[in-house]
C-alpha positions as protocol buffer text, in pm:
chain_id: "A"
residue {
  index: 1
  type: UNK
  ca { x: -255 y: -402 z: -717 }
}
residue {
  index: 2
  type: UNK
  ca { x: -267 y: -366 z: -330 }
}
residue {
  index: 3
  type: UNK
  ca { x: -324 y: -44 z: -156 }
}
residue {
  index: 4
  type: UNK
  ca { x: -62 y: 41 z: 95 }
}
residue {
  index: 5
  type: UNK
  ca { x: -70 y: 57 z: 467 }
}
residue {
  index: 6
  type: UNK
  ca { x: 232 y: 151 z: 617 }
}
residue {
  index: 7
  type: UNK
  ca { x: 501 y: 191 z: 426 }
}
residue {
  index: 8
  type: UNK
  ca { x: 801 y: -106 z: 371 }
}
residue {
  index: 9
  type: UNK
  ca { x: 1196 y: 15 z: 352 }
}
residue {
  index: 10
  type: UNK
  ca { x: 1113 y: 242 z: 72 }
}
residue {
  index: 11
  type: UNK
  ca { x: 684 y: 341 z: 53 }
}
residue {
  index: 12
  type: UNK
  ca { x: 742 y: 545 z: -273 }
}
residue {
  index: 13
  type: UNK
  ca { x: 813 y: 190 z: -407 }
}
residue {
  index: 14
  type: UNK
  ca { x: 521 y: 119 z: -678 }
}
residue {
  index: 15
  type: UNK
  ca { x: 393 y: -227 z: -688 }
}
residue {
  index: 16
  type: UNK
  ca { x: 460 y: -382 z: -1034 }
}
residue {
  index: 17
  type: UNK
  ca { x: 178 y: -438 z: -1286 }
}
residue {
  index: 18
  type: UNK
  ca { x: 285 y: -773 z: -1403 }
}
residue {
  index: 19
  type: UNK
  ca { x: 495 y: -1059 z: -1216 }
}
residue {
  index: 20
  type: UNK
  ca { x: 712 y: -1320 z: -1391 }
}
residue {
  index: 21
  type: UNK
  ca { x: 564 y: -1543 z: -1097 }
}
residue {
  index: 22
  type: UNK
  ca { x: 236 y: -1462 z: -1133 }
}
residue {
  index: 23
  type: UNK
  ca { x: -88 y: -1688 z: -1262 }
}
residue {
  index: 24
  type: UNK
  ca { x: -335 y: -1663 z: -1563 }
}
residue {
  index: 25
  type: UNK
  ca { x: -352 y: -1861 z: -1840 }
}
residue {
  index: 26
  type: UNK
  ca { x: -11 y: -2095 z: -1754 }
}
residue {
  index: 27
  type: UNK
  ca { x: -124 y: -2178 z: -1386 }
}
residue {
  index: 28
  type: UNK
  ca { x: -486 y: -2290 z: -1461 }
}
residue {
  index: 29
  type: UNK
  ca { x: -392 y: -2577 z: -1791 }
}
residue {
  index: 30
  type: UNK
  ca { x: -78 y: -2601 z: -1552 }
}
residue {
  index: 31
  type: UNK
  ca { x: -311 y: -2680 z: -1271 }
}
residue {
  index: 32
  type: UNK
  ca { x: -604 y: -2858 z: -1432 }
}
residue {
  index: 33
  type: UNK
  ca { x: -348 y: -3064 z: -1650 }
}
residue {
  index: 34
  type: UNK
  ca { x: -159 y: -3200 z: -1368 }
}
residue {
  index: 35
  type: UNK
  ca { x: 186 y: -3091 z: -1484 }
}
residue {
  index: 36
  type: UNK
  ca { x: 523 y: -3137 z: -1338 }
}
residue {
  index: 37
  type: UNK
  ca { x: 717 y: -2827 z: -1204 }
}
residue {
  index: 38
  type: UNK
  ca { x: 1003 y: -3036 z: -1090 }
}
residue {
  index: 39
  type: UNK
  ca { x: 1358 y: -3010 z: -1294 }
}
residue {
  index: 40
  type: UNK
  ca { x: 1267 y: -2684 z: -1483 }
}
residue {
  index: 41
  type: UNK
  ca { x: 1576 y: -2443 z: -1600 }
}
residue {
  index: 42
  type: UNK
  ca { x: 1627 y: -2222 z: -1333 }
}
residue {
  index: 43
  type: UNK
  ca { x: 1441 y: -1844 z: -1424 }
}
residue {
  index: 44
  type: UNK
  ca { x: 1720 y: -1580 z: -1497 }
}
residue {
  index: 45
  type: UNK
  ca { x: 1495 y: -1364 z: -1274 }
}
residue {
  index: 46
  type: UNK
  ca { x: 1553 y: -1586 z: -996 }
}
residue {
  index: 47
  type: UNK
  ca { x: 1966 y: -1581 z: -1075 }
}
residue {
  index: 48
  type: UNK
  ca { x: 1928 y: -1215 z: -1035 }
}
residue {
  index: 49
  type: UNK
  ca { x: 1751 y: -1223 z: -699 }
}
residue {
  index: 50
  type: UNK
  ca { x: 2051 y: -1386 z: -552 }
}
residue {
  index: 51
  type: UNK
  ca { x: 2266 y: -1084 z: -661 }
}
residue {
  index: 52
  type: UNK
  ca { x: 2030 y: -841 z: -500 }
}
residue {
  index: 53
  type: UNK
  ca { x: 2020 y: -971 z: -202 }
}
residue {
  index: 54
  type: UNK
  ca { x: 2434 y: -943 z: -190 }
}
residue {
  index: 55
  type: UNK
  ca { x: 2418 y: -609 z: -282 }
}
residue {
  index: 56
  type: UNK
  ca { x: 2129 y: -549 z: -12 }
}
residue {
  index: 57
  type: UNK
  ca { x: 2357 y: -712 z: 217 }
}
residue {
  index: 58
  type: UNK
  ca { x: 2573 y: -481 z: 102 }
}
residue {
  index: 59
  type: UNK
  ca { x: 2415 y: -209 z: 200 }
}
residue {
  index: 60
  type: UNK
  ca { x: 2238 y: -130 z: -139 }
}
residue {
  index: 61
  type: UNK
  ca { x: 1888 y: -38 z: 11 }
}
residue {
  index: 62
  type: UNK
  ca { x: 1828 y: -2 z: -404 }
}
residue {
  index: 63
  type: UNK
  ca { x: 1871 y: -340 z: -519 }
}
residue {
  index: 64
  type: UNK
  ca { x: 1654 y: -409 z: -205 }
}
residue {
  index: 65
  type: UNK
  ca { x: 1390 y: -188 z: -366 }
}
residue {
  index: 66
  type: UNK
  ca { x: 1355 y: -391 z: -656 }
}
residue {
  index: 67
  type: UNK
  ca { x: 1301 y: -710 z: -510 }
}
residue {
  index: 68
  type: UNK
  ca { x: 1024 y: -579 z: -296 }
}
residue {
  index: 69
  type: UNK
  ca { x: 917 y: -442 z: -638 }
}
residue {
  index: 70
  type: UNK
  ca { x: 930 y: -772 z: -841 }
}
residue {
  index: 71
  type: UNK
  ca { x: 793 y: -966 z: -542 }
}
residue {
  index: 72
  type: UNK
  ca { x: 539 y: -792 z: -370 }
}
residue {
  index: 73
  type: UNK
  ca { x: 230 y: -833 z: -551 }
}
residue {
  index: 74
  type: UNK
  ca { x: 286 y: -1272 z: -549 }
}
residue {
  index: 75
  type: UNK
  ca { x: 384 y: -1248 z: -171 }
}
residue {
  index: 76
  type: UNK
  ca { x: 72 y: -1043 z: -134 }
}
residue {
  index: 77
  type: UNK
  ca { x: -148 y: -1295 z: -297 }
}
residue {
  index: 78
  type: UNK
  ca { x: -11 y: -1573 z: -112 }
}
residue {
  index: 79
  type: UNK
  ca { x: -104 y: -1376 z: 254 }
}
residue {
  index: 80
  type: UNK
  ca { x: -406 y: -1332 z: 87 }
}
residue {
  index: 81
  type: UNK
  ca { x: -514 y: -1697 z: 63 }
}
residue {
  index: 82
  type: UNK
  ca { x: -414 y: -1741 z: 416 }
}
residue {
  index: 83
  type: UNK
  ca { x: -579 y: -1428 z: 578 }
}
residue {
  index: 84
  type: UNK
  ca { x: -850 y: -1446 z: 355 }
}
residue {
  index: 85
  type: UNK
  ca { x: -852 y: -1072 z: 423 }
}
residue {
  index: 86
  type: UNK
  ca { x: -749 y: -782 z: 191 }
}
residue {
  index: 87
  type: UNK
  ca { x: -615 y: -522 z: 475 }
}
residue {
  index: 88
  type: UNK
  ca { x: -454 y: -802 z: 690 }
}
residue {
  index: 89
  type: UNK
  ca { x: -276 y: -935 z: 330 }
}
residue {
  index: 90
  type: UNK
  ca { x: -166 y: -536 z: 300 }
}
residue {
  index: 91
  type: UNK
  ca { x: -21 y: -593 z: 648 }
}
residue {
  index: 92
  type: UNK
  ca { x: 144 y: -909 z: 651 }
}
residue {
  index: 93
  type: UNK
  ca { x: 290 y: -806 z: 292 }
}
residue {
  index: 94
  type: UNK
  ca { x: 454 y: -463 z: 438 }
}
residue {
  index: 95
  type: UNK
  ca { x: 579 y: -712 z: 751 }
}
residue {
  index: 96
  type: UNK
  ca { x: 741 y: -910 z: 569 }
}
residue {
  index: 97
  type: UNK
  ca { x: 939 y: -725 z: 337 }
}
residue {
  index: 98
  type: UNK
  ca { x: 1042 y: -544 z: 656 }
}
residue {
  index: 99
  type: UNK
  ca { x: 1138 y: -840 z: 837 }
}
residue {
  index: 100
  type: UNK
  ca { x: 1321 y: -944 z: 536 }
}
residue {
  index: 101
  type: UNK
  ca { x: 1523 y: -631 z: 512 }
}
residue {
  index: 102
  type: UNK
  ca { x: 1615 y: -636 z: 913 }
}
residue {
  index: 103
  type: UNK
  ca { x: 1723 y: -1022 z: 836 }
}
residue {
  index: 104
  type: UNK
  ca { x: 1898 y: -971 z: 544 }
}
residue {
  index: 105
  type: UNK
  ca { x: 2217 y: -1056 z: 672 }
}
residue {
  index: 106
  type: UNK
  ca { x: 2080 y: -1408 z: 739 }
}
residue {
  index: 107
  type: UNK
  ca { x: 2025 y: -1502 z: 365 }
}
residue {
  index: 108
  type: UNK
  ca { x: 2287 y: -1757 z: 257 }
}
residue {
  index: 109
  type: UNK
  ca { x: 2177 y: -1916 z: -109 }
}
residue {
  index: 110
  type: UNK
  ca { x: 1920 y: -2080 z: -314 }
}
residue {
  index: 111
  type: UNK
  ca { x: 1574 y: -1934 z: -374 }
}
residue {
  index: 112
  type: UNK
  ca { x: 1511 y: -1577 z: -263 }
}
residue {
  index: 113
  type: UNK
  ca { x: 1173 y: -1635 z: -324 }
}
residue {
  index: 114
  type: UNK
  ca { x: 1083 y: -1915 z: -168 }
}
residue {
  index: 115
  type: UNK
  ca { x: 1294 y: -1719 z: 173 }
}
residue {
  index: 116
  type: UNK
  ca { x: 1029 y: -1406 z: 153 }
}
residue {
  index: 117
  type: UNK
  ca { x: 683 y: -1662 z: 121 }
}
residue {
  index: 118
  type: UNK
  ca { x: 833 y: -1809 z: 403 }
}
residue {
  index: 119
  type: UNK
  ca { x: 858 y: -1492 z: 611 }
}
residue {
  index: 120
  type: UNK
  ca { x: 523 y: -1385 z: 468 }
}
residue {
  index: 121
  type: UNK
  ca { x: 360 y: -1739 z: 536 }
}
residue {
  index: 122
  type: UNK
  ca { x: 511 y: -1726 z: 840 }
}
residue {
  index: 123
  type: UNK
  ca { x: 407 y: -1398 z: 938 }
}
residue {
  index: 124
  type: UNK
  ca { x: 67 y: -1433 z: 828 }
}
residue {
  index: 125
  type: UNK
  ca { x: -1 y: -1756 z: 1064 }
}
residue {
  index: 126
  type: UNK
  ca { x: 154 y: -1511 z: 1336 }
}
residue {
  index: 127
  type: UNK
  ca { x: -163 y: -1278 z: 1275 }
}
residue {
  index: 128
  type: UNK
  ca { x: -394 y: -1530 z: 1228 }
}
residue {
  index: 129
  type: UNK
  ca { x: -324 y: -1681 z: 1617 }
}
residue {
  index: 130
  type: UNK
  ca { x: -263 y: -1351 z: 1788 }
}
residue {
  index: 131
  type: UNK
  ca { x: -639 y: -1275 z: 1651 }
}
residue {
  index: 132
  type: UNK
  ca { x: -778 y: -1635 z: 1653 }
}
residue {
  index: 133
  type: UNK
  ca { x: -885 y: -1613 z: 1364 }
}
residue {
  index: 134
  type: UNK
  ca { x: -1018 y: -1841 z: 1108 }
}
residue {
  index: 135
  type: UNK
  ca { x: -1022 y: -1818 z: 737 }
}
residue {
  index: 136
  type: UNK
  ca { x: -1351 y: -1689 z: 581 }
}
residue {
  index: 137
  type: UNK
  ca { x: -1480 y: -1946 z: 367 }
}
residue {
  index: 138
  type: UNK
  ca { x: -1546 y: -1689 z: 32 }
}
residue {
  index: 139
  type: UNK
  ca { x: -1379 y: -1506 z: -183 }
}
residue {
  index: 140
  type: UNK
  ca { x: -1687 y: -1279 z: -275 }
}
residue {
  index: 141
  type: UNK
  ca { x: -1569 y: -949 z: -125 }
}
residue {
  index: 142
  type: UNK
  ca { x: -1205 y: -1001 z: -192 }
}
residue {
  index: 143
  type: UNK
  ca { x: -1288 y: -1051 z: -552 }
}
residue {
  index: 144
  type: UNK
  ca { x: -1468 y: -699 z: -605 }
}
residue {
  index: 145
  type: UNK
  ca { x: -1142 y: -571 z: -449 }
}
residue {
  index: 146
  type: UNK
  ca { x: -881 y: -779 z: -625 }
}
residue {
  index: 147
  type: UNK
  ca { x: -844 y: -944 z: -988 }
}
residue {
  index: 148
  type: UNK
  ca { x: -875 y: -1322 z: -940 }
}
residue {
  index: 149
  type: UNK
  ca { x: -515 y: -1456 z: -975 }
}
residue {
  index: 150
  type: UNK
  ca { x: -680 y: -1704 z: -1261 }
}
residue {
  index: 151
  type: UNK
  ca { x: -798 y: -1367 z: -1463 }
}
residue {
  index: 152
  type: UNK
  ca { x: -452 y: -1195 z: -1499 }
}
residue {
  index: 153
  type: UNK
  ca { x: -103 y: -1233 z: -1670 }
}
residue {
  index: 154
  type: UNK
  ca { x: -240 y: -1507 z: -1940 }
}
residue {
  index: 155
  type: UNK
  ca { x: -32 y: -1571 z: -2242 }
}
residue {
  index: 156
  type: UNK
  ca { x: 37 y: -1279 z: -2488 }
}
residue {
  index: 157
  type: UNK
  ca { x: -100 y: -1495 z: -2758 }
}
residue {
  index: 158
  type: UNK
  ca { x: -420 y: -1565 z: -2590 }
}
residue {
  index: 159
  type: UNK
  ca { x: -734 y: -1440 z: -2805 }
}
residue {
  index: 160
  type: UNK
  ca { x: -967 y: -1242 z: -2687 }
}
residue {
  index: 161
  type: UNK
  ca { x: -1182 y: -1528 z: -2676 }
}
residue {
  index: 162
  type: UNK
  ca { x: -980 y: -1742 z: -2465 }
}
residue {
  index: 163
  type: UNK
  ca { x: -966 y: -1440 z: -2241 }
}
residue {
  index: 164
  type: UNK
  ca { x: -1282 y: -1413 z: -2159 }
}
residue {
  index: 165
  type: UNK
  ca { x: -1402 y: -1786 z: -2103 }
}
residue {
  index: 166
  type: UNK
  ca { x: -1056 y: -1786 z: -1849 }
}
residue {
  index: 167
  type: UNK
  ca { x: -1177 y: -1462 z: -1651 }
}
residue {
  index: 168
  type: UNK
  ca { x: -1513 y: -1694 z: -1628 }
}
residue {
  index: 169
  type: UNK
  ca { x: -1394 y: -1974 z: -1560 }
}
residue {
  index: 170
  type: UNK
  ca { x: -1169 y: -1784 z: -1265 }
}
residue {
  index: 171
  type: UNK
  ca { x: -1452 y: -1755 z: -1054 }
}
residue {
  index: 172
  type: UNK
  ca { x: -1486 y: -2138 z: -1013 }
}
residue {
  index: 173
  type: UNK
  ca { x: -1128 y: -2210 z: -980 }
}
residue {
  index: 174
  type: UNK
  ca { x: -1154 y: -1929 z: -742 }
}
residue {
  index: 175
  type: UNK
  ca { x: -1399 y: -2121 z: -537 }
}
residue {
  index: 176
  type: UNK
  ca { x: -1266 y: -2456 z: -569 }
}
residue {
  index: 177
  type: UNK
  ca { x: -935 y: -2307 z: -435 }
}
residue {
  index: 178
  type: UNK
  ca { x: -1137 y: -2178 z: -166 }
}
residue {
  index: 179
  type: UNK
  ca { x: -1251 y: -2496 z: -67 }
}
residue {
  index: 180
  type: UNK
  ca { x: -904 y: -2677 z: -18 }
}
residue {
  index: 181
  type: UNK
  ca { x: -778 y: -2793 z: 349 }
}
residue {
  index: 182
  type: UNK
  ca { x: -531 y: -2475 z: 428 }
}
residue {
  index: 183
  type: UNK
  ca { x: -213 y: -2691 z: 361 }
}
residue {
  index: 184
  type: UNK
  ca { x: -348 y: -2808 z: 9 }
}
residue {
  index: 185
  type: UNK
  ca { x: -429 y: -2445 z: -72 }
}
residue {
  index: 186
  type: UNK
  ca { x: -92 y: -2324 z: -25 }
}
residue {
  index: 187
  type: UNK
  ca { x: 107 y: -2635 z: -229 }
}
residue {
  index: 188
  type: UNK
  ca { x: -117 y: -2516 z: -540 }
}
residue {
  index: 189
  type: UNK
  ca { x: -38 y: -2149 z: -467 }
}
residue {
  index: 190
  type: UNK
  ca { x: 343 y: -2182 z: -492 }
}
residue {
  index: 191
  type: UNK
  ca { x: 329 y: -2478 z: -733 }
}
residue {
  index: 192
  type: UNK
  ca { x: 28 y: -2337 z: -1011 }
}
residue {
  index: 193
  type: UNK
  ca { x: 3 y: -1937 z: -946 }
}
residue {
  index: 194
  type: UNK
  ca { x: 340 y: -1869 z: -816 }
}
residue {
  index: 195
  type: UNK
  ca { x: 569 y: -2105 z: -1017 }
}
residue {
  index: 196
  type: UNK
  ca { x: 810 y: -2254 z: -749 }
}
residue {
  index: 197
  type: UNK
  ca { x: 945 y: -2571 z: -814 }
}
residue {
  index: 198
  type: UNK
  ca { x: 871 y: -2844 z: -567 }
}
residue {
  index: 199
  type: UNK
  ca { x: 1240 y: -2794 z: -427 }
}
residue {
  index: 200
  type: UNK
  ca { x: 1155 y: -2418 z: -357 }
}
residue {
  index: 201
  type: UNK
  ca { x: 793 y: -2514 z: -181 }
}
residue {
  index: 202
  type: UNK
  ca { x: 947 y: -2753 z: 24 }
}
residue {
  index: 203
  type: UNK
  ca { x: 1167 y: -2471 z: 150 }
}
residue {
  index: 204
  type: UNK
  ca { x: 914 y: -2219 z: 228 }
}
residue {
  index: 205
  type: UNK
  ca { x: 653 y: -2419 z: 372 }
}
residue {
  index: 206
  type: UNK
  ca { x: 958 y: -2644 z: 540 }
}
residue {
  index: 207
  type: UNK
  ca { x: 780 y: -2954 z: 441 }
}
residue {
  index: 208
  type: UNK
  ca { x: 936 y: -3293 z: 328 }
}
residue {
  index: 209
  type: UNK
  ca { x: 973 y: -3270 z: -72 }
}
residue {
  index: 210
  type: UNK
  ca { x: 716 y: -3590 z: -96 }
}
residue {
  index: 211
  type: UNK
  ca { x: 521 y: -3370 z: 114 }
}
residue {
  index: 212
  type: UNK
  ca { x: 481 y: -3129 z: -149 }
}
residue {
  index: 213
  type: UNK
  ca { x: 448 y: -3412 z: -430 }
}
residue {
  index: 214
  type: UNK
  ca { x: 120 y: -3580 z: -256 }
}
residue {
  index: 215
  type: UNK
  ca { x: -26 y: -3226 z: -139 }
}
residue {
  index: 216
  type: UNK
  ca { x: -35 y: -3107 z: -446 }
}
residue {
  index: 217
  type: UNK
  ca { x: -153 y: -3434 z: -690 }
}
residue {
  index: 218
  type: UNK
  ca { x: -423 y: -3428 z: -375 }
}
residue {
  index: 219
  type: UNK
  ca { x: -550 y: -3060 z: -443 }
}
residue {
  index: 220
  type: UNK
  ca { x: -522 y: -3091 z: -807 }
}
residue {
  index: 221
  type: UNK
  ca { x: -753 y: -3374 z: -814 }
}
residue {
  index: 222
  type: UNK
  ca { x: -1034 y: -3208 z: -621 }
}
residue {
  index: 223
  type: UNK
  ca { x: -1024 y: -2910 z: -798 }
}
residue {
  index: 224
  type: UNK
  ca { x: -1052 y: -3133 z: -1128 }
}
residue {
  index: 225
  type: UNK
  ca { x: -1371 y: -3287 z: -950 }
}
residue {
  index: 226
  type: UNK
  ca { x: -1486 y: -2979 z: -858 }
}
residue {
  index: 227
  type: UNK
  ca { x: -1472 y: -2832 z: -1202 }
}
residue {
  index: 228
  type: UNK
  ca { x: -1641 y: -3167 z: -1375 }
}
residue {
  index: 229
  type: UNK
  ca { x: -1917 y: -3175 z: -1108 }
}
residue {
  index: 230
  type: UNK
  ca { x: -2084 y: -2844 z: -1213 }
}
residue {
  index: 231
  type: UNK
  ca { x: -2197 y: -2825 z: -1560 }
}
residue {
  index: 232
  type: UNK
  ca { x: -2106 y: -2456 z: -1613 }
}
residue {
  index: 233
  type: UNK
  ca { x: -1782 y: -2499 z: -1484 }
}
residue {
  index: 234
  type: UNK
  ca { x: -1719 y: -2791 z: -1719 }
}
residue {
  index: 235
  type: UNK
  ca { x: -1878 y: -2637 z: -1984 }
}
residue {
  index: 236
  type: UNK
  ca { x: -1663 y: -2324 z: -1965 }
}
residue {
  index: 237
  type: UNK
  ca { x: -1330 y: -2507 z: -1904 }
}
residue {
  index: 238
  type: UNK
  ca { x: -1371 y: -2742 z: -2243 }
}
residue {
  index: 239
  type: UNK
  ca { x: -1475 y: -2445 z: -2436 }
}
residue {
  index: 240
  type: UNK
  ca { x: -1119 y: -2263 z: -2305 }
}
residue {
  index: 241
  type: UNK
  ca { x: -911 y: -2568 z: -2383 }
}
residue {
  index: 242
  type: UNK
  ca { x: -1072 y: -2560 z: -2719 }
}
residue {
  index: 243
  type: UNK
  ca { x: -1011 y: -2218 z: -2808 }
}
residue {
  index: 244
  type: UNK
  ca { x: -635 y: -2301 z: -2649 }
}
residue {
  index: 245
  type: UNK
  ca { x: -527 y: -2517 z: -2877 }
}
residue {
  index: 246
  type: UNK
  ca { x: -698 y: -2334 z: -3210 }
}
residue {
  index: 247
  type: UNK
  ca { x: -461 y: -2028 z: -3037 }
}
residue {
  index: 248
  type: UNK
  ca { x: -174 y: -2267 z: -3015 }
}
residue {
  index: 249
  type: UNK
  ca { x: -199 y: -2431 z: -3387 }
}
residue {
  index: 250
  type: UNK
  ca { x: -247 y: -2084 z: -3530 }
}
residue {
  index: 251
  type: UNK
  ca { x: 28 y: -1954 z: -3369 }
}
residue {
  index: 252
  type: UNK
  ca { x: 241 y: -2260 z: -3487 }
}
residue {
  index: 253
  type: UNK
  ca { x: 122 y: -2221 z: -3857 }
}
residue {
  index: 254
  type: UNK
  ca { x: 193 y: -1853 z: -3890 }
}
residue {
  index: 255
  type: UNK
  ca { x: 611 y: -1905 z: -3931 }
}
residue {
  index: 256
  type: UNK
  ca { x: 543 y: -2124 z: -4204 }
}
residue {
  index: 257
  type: UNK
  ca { x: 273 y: -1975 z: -4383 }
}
residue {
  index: 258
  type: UNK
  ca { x: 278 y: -1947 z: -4752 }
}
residue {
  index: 259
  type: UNK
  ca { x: 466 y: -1626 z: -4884 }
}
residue {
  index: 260
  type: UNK
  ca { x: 215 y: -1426 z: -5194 }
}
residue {
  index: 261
  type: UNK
  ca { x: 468 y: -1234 z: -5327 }
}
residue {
  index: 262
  type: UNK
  ca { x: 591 y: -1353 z: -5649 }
}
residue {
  index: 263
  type: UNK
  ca { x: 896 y: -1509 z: -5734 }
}
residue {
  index: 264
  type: UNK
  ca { x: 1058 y: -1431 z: -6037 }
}
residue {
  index: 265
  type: UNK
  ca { x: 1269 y: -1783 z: -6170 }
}
């Protein structure tokens, strides 16, 4: 959760606790795993999107409402990695949704999403040259502020175990994040924590689709290295895939378990 600046087309708004788009326990096996976004089903959330945005062109300031609802907090996170600052993120967040409601008209189709990180992207690399700024290279005080996007929204059949080891094992994914070139960075913040397909990153970045493909198999390899050349980090991250897949098999054997109660013949 953010704390507001200034306020976007409606500031009594609250910012959502959860996001279907958000990280945890899918974006780091996703990550560290290597897996392929491309040619998933298309989210029902995102089908809705498209019909909120008609009915904002409409006029509907509402249905406007709840997209800036359901998408703040990821378009947040996403200025955050670029600004590497929490108020500046708070800015650049507010900007953009307002940009995106004075621009509505301009929407035509596919991903509504991938349309606001590019107005947030975009509007973030606006600060970051009027300022001449460069990104900090830590997380440390952003992370007293903020929940690591690798700590929250894991699986709802996670153990507590599991939990744990992935909030610390967050800090080192964290850093190894940190560490990426800028353009890397951004591929595995779409791709891993925000859940775009490749199609949709290609859009809001408005990069080449093999672009997207070699950034990200790039960034995903370093942050494997990265993990695998410090013991604790290793150590932590096969202890979580262990306790993954005891999580997983349970969960697969409890359907079939073996009834108790008797049966009479």
């Amino acid at each position: 959760m953010f704390r507001r600046r200034r306020a976007a087309p409606d500031a009594s708004s609250p910012a959502p606790e959860g996001s279907p788009d958000g990280g945890g326990a899918s974006a780091a096996a996703a990550l560290l795993a290597g897996g392929d976004s491309e040619g998933l089903p298309v989210p029902a959330a995102t089908r809705d999107d498209e019909a909120l945005v008609r009915a904002a062109q409409a006029g509907d300031l509402d249905a406007f409402n709840i997209l800036v609802q359901r998408h703040e907090r990821p378009v947040f996170n996403v200025a955050l990695r670029l600004l590497r600052d929490v108020g500046l993120a708070e800015d650049a967040t507010q900007d953009a949704f307002i940009r995106a409601w004075q621009n509505i008209g301009t929407f035509q189709t596919g991903s509504v999403r991938s349309w606001l990180y590019k107005i947030a992207t975009n509007r973030a690399y606006d600060m970051l040259r009027a300022s001449a700024r460069r990104p900090a290279g830590s997380l440390e005080a952003e992370i007293v502020e903020i929940e690591p996007i690798w700590a929250s929204g894991g699986q709802g059949e996670e153990s507590p175990d599991a939990h744990a080891l992935r909030r610390e094992l967050s800090i080192y994914l964290e850093r190894a994040l940190t560490a990426l070139p800028e353009d890397q960075r951004m591929v595995v913040m779409l791709v891993d924590v925000q859940g775009l397909d490749y199609h949709e990153v290609a859009e809001a970045m408005g990069i080449a689709l093999g672009t997207v493909k070699s950034r990200l198999s790039r960034a995903r390899a370093k942050i494997r290295q990265a993990l695998a050349d410090d013991a604790a980090a290793r150590e932590l991250f096969e202890r979580y895939l262990r306790l993954e897949e005891q999580d997983a098999g349970d969960g697969a054997a409890t359907p079939n378990a073996p009834t108790t109660e008797r049966v009479d013949d």
